[in-house]
N, C-alpha and C positions, 0 to 999 in steps of 0.2 A: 459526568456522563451525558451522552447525545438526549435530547429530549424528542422524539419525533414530532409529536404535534406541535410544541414550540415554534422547534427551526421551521417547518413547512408554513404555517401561518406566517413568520416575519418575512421570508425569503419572499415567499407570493409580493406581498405589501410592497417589499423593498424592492423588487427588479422586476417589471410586469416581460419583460425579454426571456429571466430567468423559469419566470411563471411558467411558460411556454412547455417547455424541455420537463417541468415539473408535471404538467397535465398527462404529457405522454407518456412518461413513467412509470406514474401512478405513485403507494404508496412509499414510504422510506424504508427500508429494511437493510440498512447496514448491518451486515456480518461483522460478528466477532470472533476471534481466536481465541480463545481462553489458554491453548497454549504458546506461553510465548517466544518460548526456546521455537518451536515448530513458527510462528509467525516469522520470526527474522530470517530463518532458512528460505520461508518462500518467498519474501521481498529481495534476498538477495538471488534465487533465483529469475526473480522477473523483472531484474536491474538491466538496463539497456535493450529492451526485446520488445519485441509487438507485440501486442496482446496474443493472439493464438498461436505464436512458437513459446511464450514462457509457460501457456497452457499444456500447451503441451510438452514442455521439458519438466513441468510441476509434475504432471500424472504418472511419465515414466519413472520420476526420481522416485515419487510417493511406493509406487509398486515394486520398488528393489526392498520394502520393509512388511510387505503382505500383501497375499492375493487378490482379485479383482483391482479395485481404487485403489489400494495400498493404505499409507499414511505415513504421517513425517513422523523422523525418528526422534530419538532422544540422545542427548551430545556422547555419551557414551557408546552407543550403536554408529552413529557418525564415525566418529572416529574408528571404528573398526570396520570399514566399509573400504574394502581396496579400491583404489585411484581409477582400476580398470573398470569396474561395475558403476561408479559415478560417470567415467566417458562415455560409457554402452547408454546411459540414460539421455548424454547431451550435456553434463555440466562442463565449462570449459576447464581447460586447468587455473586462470585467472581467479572463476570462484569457487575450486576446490580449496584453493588455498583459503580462499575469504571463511569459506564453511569449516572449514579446520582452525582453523584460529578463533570464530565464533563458539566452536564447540570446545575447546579447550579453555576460554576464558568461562566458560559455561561451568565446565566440569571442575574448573578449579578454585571457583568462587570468587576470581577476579573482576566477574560481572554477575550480579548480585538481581537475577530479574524478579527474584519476589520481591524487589524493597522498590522497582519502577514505579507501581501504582500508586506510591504515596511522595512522587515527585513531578514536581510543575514540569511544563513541558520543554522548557528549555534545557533544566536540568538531566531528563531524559535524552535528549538528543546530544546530550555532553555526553552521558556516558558511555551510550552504545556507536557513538564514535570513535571509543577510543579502538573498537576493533578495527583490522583491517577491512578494507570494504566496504564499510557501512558507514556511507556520510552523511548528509542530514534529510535525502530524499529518501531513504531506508527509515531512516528514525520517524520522517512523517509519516511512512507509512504501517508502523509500530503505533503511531499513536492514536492512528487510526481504527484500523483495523483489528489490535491487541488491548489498548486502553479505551476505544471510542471515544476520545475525547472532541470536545465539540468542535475546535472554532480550529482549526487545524487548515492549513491553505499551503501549499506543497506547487509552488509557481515553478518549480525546475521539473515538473512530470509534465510530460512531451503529450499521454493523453488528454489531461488539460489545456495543455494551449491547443490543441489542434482543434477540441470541442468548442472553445471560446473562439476562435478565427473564424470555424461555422458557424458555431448558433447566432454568434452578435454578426456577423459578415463581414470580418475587415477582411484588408487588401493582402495582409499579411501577417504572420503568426505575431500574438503579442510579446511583446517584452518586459522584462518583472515588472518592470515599474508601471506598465497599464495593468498587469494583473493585479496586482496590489490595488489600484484605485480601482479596480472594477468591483475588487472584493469586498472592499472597505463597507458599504452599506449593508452587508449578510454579516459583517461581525452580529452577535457570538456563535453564529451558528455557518462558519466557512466550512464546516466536514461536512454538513448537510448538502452545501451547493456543489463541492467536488464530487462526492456519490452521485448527484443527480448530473454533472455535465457527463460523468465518466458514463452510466448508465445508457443517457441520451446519445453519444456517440457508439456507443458498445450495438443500440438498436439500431444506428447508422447503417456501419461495416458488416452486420450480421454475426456478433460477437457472442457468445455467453454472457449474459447477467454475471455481474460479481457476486 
């Protein structure tokens, strides 16, 4: 699990750049899912999208399940959710299919999310690959934001690089392999510096806090 004061004290130490983006943030407060069935629906909701359209396709999906905010269902409630009230909300049909085949390997025990938590992270993003949809930028963001686990760095999320092109100022968006050596000094604590770049540009654009 994420340690707050941990990772903040090392990151400081380690990237006085990153420090920066840290100051103005303030403190660490990564959100967790505790449900995880409901975590992968919303990563797969917010796969390929800007921040404030998957915002807002989250809230309309959340309220086809209860009033005001709503809330994510449960893969049996999914699955009986006609095709036409998921399009009224904004899901494409692309990841209707993705949420029907998550909710069916769900429901049939093919994917087994109570026994995630007691598997390393690679093993995690084996298995919830095997659904459709969900490749390994979904999985990191399961392991983030459902497991918290720490050291977690997700180089193919587009609001990462774009934070890092800003905050450090290159000429052009980086590519894995500068992400990687950029991150390499915040090991074991890489999900700490992703919250804080994501944060830091979120205060950018005029975004919602995660």
């Amino acid at each position: 699990m994420l340690n707050a004061r941990a990772a903040v004290r090392h990151l400081k130490r380690a990237d006085p750049v990153l420090e920066q983006a840290i100051e103005k943030v303030g403190p660490l407060r990564l959100p967790r899912i505790p449900d995880r069935f409901g975590a992968l629906v919303r990563a797969i909701l917010h796969q390929q999208l800007a921040v404030k359209a998957a915002q807002s396709i989250t809230r309309r999906f959340c309220q086809l399940y209860g009033p005001g905010e709503g809330r994510l269902p449960k893969p049996e409630e999914l699955l009986r959710t006609p095709r036409r009230r998921l399009r009224s909300a904004g899901v494409s049909p692309q990841k209707m299919r993705y949420l029907r085949d998550l909710a069916v390997k769900a429901a049939n025990g093919n994917l087994r999310l109570d026994r995630l938590g007691r598997m390393n992270d690679e093993d995690v993003i084996a298995a919830l690959t095997e659904v459709k949809g969900i490749g390994r930028w979904t999985a990191e963001m399961f392991l983030i934001f459902s497991l918290n686990r720490p050291d977690v760095w997700a180089v193919d999320d587009l609001g990462l690089q774009l934070a890092v092109k800003n905050l450090y100022r290159l000429r052009r968006q980086p590519s894995e392999t500068k992400l990687r050596a950029l991150a390499e000094p915040w090991r074991p604590w890489r999900t700490a510096a992703a919250w804080y770049l994501w944060q830091w540009r979120r205060r950018m654009i005029g975004a919602a806090p995660i």
